[in-house]
Biopython code that builds the backbone (N, CA, C, O; Angstrom):
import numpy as np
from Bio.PDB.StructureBuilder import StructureBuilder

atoms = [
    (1, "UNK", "N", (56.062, 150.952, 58.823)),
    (1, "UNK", "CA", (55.805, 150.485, 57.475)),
    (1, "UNK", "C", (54.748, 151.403, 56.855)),
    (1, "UNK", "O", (53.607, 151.301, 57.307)),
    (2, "UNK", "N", (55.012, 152.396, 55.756)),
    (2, "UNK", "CA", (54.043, 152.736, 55.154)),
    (2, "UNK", "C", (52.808, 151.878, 54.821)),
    (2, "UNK", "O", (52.922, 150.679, 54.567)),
    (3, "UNK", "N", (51.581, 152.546, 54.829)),
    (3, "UNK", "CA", (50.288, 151.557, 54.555)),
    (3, "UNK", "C", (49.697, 152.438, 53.549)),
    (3, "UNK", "O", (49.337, 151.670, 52.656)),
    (4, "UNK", "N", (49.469, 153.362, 53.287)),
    (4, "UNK", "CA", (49.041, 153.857, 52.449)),
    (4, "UNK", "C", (49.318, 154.474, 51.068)),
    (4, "UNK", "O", (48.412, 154.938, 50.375)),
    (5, "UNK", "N", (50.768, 154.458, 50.653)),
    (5, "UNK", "CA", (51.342, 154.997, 49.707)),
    (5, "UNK", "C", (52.881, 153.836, 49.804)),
    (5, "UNK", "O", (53.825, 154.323, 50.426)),
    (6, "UNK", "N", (53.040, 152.758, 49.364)),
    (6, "UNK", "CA", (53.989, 152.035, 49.459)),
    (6, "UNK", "C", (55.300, 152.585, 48.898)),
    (6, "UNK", "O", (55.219, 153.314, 47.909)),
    (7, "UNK", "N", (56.527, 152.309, 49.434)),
    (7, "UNK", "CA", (57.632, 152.624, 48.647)),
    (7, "UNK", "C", (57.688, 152.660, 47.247)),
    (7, "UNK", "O", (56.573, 152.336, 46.838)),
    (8, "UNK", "N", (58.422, 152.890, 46.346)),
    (8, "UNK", "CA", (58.601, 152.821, 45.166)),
    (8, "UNK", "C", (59.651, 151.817, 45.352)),
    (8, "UNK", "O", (60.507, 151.950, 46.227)),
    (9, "UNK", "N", (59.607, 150.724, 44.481)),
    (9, "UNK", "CA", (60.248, 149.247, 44.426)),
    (9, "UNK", "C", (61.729, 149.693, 44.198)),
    (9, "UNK", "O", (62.712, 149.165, 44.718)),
    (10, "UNK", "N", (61.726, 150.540, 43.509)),
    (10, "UNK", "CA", (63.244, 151.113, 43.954)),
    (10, "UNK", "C", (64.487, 151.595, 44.716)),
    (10, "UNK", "O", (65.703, 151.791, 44.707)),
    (11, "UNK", "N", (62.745, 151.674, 45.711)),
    (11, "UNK", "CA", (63.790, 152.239, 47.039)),
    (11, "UNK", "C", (63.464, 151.108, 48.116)),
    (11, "UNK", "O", (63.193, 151.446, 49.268)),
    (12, "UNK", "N", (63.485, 150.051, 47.819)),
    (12, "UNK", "CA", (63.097, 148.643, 48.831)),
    (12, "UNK", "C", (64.182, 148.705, 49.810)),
    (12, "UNK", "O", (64.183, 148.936, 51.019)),
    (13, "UNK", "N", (65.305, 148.379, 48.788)),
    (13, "UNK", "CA", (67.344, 148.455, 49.279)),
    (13, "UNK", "C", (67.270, 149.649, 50.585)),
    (13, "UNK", "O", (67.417, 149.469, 51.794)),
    (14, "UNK", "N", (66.991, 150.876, 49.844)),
    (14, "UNK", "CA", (67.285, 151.721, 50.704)),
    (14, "UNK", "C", (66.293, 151.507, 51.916)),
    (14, "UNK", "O", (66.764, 151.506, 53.054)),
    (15, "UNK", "N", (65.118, 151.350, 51.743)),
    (15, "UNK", "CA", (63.709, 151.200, 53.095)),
    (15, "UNK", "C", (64.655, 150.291, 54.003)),
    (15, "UNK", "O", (65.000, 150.560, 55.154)),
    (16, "UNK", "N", (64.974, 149.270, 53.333)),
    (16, "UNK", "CA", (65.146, 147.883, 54.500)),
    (16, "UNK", "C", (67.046, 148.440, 55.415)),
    (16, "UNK", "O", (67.378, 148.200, 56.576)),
    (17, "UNK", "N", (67.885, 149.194, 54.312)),
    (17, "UNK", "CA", (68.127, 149.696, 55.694)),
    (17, "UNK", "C", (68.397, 151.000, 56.299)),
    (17, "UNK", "O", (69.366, 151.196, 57.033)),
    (18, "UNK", "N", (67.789, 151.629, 56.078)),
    (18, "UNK", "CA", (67.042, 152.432, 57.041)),
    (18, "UNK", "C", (66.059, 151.668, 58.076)),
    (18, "UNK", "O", (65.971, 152.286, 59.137)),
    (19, "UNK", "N", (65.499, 150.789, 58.041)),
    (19, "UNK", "CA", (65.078, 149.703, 59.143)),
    (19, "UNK", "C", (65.797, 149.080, 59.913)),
    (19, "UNK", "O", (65.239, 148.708, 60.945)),
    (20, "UNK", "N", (66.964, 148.794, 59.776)),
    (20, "UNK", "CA", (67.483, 148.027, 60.421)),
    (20, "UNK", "C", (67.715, 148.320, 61.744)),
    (20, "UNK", "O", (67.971, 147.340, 62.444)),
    (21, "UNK", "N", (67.698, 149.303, 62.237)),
    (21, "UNK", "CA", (67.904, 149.698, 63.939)),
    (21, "UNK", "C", (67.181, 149.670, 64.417)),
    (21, "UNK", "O", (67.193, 150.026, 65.595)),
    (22, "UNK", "N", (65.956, 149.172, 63.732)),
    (22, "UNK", "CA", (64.366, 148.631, 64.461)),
    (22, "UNK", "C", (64.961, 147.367, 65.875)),
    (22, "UNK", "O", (66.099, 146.902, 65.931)),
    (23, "UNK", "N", (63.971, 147.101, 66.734)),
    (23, "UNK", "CA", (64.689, 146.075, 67.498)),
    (23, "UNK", "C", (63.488, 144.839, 67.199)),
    (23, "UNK", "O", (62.813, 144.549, 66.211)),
    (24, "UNK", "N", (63.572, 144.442, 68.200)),
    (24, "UNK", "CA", (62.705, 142.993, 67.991)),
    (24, "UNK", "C", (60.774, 143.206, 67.993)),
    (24, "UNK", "O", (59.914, 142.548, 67.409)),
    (25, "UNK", "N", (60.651, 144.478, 68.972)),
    (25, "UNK", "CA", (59.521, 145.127, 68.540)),
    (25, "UNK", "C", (59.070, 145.921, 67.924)),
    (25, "UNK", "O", (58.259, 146.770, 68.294)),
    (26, "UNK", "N", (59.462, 145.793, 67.028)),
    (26, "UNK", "CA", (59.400, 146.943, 65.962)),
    (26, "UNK", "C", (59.696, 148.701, 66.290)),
    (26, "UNK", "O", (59.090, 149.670, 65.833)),
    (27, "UNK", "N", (60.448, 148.671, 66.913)),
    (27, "UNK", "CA", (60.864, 150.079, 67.454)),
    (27, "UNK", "C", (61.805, 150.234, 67.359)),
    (27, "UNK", "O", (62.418, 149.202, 67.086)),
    (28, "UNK", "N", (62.736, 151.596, 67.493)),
    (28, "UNK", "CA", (63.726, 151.977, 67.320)),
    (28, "UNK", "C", (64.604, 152.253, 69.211)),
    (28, "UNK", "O", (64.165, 152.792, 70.227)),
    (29, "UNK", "N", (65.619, 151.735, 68.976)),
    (29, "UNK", "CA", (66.318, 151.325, 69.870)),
    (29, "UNK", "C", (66.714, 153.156, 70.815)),
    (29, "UNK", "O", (66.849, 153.333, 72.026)),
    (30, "UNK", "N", (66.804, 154.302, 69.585)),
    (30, "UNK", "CA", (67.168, 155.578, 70.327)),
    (30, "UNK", "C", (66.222, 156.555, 69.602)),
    (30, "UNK", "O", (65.628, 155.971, 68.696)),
    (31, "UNK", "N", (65.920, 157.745, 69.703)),
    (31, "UNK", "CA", (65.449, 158.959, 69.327)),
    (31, "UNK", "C", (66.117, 159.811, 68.614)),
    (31, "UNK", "O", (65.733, 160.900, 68.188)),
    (32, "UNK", "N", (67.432, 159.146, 68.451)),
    (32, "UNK", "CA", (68.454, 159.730, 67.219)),
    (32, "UNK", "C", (68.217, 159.140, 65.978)),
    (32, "UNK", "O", (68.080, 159.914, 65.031)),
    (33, "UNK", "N", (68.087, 157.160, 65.636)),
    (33, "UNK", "CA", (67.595, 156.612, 64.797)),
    (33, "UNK", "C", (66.048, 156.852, 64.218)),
    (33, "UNK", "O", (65.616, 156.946, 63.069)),
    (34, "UNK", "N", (65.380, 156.910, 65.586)),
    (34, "UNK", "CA", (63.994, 157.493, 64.906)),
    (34, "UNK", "C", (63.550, 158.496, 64.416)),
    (34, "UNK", "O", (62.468, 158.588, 63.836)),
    (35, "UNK", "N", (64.833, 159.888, 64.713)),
    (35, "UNK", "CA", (64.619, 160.910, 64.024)),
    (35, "UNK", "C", (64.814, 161.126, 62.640)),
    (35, "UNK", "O", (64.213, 161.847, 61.843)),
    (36, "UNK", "N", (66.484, 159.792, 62.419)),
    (36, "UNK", "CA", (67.450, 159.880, 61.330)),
    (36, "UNK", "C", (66.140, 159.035, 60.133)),
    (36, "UNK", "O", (66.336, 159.000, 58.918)),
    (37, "UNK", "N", (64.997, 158.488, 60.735)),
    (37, "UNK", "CA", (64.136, 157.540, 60.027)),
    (37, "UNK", "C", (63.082, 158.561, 59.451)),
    (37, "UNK", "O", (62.780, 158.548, 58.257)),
    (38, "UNK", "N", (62.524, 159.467, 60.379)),
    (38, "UNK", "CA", (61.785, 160.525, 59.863)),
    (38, "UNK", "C", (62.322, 161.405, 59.403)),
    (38, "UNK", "O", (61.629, 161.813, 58.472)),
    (39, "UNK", "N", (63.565, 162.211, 59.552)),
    (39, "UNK", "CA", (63.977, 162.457, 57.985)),
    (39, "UNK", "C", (63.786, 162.094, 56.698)),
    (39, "UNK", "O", (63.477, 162.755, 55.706)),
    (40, "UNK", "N", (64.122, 160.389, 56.934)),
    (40, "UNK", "CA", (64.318, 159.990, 55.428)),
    (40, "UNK", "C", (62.865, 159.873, 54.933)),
    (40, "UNK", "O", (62.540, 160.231, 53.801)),
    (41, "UNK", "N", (61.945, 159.321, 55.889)),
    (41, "UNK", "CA", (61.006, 158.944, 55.879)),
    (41, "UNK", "C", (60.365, 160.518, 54.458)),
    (41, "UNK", "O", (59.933, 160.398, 53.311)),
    (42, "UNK", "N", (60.548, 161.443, 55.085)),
    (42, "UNK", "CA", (59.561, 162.831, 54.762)),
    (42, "UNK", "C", (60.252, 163.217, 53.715)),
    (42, "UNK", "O", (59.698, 164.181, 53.186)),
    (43, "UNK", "N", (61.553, 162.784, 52.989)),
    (43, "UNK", "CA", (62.061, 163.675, 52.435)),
    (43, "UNK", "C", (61.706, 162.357, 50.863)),
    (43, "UNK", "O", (62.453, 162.395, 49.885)),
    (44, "UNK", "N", (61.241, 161.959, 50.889)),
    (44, "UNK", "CA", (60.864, 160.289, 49.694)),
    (44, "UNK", "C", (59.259, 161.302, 48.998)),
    (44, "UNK", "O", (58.648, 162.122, 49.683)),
    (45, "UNK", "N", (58.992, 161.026, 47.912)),
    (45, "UNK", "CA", (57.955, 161.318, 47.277)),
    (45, "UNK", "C", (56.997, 160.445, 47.695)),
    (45, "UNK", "O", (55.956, 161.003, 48.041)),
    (46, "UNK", "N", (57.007, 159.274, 47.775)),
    (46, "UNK", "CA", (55.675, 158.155, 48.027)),
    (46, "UNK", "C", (55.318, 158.551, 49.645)),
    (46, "UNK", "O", (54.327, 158.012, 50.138)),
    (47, "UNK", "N", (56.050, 159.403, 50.395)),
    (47, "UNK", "CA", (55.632, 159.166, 51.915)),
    (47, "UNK", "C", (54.243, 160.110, 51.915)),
    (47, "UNK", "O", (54.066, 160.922, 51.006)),
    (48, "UNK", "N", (53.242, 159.938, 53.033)),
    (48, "UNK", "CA", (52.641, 160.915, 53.305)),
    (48, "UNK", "C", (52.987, 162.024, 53.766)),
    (48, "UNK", "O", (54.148, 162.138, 54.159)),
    (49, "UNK", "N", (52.151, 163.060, 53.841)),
    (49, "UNK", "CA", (52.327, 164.205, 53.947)),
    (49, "UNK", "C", (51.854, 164.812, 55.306)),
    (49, "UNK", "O", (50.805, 164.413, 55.812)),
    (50, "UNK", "N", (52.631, 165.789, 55.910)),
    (50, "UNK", "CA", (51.701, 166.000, 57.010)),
    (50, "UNK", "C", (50.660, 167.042, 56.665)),
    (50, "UNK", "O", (50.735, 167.610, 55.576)),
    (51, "UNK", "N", (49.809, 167.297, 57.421)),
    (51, "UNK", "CA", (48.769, 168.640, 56.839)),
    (51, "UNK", "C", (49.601, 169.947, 57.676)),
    (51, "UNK", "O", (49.706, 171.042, 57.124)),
    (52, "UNK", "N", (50.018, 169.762, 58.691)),
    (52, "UNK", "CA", (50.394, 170.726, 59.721)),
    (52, "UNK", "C", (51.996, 170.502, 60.056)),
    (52, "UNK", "O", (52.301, 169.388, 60.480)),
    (53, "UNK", "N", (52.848, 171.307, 59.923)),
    (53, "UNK", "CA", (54.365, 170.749, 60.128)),
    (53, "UNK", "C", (54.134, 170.437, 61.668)),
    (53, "UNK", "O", (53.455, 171.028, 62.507)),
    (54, "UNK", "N", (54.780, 169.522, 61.734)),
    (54, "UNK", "CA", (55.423, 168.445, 63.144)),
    (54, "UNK", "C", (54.180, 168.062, 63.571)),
    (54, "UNK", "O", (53.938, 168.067, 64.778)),
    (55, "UNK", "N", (53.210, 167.672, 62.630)),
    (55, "UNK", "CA", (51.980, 166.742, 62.760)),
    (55, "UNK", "C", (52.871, 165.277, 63.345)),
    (55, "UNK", "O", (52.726, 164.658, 64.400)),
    (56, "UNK", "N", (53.964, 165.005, 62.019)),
    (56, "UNK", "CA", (54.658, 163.731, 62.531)),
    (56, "UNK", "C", (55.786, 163.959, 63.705)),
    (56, "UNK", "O", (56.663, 164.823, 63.732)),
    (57, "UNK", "N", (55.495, 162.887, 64.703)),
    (57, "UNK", "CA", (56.373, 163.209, 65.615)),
    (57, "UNK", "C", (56.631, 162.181, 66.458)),
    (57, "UNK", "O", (55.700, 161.453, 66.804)),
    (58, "UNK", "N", (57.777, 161.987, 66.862)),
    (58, "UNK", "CA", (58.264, 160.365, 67.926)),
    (58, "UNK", "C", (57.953, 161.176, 69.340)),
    (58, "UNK", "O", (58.024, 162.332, 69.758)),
    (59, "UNK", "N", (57.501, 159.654, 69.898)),
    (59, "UNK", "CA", (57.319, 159.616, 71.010)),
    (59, "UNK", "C", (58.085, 158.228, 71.330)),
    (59, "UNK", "O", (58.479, 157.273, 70.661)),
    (60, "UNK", "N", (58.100, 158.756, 73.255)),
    (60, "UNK", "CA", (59.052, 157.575, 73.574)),
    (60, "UNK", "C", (58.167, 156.982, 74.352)),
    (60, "UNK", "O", (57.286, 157.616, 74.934)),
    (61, "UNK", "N", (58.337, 155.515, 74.452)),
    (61, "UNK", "CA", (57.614, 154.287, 75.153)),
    (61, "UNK", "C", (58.602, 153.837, 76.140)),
    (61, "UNK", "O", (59.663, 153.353, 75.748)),
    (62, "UNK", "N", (58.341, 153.958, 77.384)),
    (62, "UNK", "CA", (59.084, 153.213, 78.712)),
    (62, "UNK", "C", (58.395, 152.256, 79.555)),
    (62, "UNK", "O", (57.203, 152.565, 79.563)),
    (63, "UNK", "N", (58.623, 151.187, 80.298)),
    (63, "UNK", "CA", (58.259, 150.367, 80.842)),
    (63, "UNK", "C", (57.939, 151.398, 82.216)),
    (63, "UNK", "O", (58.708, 152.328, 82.459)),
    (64, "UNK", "N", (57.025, 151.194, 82.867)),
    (64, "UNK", "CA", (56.703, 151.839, 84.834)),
    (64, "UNK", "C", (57.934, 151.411, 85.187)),
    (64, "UNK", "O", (58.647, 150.784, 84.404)),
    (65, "UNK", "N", (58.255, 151.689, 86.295)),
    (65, "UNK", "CA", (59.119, 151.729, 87.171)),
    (65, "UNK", "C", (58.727, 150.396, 87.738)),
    (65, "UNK", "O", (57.667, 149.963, 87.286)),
    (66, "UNK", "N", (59.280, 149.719, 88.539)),
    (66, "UNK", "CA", (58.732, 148.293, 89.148)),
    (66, "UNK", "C", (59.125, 148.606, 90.634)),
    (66, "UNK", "O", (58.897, 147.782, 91.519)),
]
sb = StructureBuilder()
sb.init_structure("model")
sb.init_model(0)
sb.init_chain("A")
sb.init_seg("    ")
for serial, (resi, resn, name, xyz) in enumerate(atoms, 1):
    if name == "N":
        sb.init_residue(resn, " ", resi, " ")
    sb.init_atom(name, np.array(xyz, "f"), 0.0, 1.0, " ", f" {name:<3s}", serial, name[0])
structure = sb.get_structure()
Protein backbone atom coordinates (compact mmCIF):
# COMPACT_ATOMS: atom_id res chain seq x y z
CA UNK A 1 0.00 0.00 0.00
CA UNK A 2 1.49 3.25 -0.88
CA UNK A 3 1.94 5.56 2.33
CA UNK A 4 3.34 8.36 1.13
CA UNK A 5 2.01 9.59 -2.16
CA UNK A 6 -1.57 7.86 -2.38
CA UNK A 7 -3.06 6.68 -5.65
CA UNK A 8 -4.88 9.06 -7.67
CA UNK A 9 -8.72 8.18 -6.97
CA UNK A 10 -8.78 7.28 -10.42
CA UNK A 11 -6.76 4.63 -10.42
CA UNK A 12 -8.47 2.91 -7.15
CA UNK A 13 -10.27 0.22 -9.95
CA UNK A 14 -7.05 -0.36 -11.37
CA UNK A 15 -4.84 -0.51 -7.65
CA UNK A 16 -7.43 -3.01 -6.21
CA UNK A 17 -6.78 -5.28 -9.04
CA UNK A 18 -3.57 -5.34 -9.43
CA UNK A 19 -3.91 -6.49 -5.65
CA UNK A 20 -5.70 -9.13 -5.94
CA UNK A 21 -3.00 -11.97 -6.03
CA UNK A 22 -2.06 -10.69 -2.66
CA UNK A 23 -2.85 -13.81 -0.31
CA UNK A 24 -4.18 -13.68 3.14
CA UNK A 25 -0.88 -12.05 4.35
CA UNK A 26 -0.55 -9.55 2.46
CA UNK A 27 1.93 -11.03 0.04
CA UNK A 28 2.10 -12.13 -3.22
CA UNK A 29 1.60 -15.74 -3.82
CA UNK A 30 4.76 -15.84 -6.82
CA UNK A 31 7.71 -13.51 -7.95
CA UNK A 32 6.06 -13.26 -11.31
CA UNK A 33 2.92 -11.33 -9.66
CA UNK A 34 5.22 -9.33 -7.55
CA UNK A 35 7.23 -8.35 -10.35
CA UNK A 36 3.99 -7.83 -12.71
CA UNK A 37 3.02 -5.37 -9.36
CA UNK A 38 6.31 -3.46 -9.51
CA UNK A 39 6.03 -2.76 -12.90
CA UNK A 40 2.81 -1.25 -12.55
CA UNK A 41 3.64 -0.02 -9.38
CA UNK A 42 6.81 2.34 -11.05
CA UNK A 43 5.34 3.07 -14.16
CA UNK A 44 1.99 5.39 -12.22
CA UNK A 45 2.99 9.13 -11.57
CA UNK A 46 1.84 9.19 -7.76
CA UNK A 47 4.38 6.17 -7.00
CA UNK A 48 7.67 6.93 -5.41
CA UNK A 49 10.67 7.14 -6.93
CA UNK A 50 13.71 5.25 -6.49
CA UNK A 51 16.98 7.42 -6.02
CA UNK A 52 19.19 4.53 -7.45
CA UNK A 53 17.65 2.06 -10.19
CA UNK A 54 16.74 -1.39 -8.53
CA UNK A 55 16.73 0.48 -5.15
CA UNK A 56 13.11 -1.29 -5.36
CA UNK A 57 13.33 -4.84 -5.23
CA UNK A 58 11.31 -8.26 -4.09
CA UNK A 59 12.51 -10.42 -1.89
CA UNK A 60 11.31 -13.82 -1.04
CA UNK A 61 10.07 -14.92 2.52
CA UNK A 62 10.17 -18.83 3.33
CA UNK A 63 9.26 -20.64 6.37
CA UNK A 64 12.87 -22.84 7.99
CA UNK A 65 12.77 -26.09 7.11
CA UNK A 66 11.13 -28.11 10.14
Amino acid sequence: MPRWHPPDPKDFQEVAGQLRSLNQHVLFDSQEHATQFLQYYKSRPWAESEDEPGEFCIIRLSLPAR
